[in-house]
C-alpha positions in Angstrom: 109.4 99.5 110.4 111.2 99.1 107.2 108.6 96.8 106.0 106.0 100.0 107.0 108.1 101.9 104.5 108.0 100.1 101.4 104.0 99.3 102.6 103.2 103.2 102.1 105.6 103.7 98.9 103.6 100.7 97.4 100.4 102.5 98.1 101.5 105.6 96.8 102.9 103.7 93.3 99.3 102.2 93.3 97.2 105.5 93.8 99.4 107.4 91.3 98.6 104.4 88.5 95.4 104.8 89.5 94.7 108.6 89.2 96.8 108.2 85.5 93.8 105.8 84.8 91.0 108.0 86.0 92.2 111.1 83.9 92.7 108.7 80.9 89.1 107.2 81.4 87.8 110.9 81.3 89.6 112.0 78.4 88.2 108.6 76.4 84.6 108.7 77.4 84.0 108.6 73.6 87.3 106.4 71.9 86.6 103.1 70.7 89.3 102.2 73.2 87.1 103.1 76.6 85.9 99.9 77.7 89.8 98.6 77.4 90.3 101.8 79.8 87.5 101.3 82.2 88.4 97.4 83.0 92.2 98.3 83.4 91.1 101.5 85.8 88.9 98.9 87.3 91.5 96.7 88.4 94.1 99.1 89.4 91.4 100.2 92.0 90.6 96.4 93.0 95.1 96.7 93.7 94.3 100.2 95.2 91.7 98.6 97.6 93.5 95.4 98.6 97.0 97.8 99.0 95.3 100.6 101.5 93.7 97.9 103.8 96.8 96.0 104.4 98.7 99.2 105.1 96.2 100.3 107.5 96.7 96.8 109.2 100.4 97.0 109.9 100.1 101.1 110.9 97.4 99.3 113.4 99.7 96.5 114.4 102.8 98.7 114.2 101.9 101.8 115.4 99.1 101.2 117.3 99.6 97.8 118.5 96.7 96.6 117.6 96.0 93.2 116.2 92.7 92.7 114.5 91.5 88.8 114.2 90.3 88.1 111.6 91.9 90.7 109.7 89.1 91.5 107.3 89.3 94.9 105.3 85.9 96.0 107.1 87.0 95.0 110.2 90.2 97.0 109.3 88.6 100.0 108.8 86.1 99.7 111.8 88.8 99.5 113.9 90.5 102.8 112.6 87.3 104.4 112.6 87.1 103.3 116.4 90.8 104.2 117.1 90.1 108.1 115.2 92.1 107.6 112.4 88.9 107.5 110.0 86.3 109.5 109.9 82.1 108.7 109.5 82.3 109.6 106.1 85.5 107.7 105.4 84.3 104.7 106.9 81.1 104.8 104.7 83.2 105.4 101.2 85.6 102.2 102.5 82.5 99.8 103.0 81.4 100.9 99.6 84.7 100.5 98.3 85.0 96.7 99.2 81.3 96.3 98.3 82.3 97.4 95.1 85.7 96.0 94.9 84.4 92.3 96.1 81.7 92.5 93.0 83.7 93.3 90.3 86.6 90.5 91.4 83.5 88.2 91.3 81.4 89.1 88.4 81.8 91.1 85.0 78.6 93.3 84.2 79.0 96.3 81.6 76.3 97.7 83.9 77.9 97.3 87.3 81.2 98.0 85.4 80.0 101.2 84.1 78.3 102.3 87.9 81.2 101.3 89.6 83.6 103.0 87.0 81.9 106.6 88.5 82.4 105.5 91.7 86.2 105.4 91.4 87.3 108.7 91.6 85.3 109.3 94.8 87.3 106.3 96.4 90.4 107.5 95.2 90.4 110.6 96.5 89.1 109.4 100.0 92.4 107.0 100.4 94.6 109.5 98.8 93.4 112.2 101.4 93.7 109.4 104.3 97.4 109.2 102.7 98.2 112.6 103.4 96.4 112.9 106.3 98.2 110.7 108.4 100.8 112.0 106.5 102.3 108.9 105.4 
C-alpha cells in the first residue's frame, strides 16, 4: 500500500501545480507572457491527467481488486463509474479530459490551445473533488 501512498501525494503535488497555473493564466490574460503561461498550464494538466488515471488503477487493483485489461484511462474510468466511485457527470468531464489531453500531446493549434485552456479549470476541479471525495 505504500506505493498507494506516494501515488495520492503525487497527485496532490500535480493538482496543487496545476491550480498555481490556472490562477496565474487568469491573472495574465493580457501580459505578453500568456501564451508561455497557457502551454506550461497546458502540460501540467496533460501530467494531471496521466497522474489521476493511474491512481485510480491501483485504488481499483488495490482496493477493489480489480484488474482492468487493457488498462486504458477510459476504460479506467468506466470501470469506476461501474464500480460507484464516479459519477455520470464525472465520467463525462474524464472522457473529455483525455479527448482533450490526447490532442494537445499530438498537435499544437493556438485555437485548440486556447479552447482547451478554458476547459482546464473545469477538469481540475472535477479530479480535485474526486480527491477529496474518496478522501484520499
Amino acid at each position: 500500500m505504500e506505493t498507494l501512498k506516494i501515488r495520492i501525494k503525487s497527485v496532490k503535488k500535480a493538482l496543487g501545480q496545476l491550480k498555481i497555473a490556472i490562477d496565474q493564466l487568469a491573472k495574465d490574460e493580457y501580459s505578453n507572457l500568456y501564451e508561455i503561461i497557457r502551454d506550461s498550464t497546458i502540460q501540467r494538466f496533460e501530467f494531471c491527467c496521466d497522474t489521476m488515471w493511474k491512481l485510480l488503477k491501483m485504488l481499483l487493483r488495490q482496493k477493489h481488486n480489480i484488474t482492468v485489461d487493457p488498462a486504458t484511462p477510459r476504460r479506467i474510468f468506466r470501470t469506476c463509474y461501474d464500480h460507484g466511485m464516479l459519477e455520470k457527470d464525472e465520467l463525462s468531464t474524464f472522457n473529455s479530459m483525455i479527448r482533450d489531453r490526447n490532442t494537445t500531446s499530438h498537435t499544437y493549434n493556438e485555437e485548440i490551445a486556447e479552447q482547451i485552456s478554458n476547459r482546464i479549470p473545469q477538469y481540475y476541479e472535477t479530479m480535485k473533488k474526486i480527491i477529496d471525495r474518496l478522501q484520499l
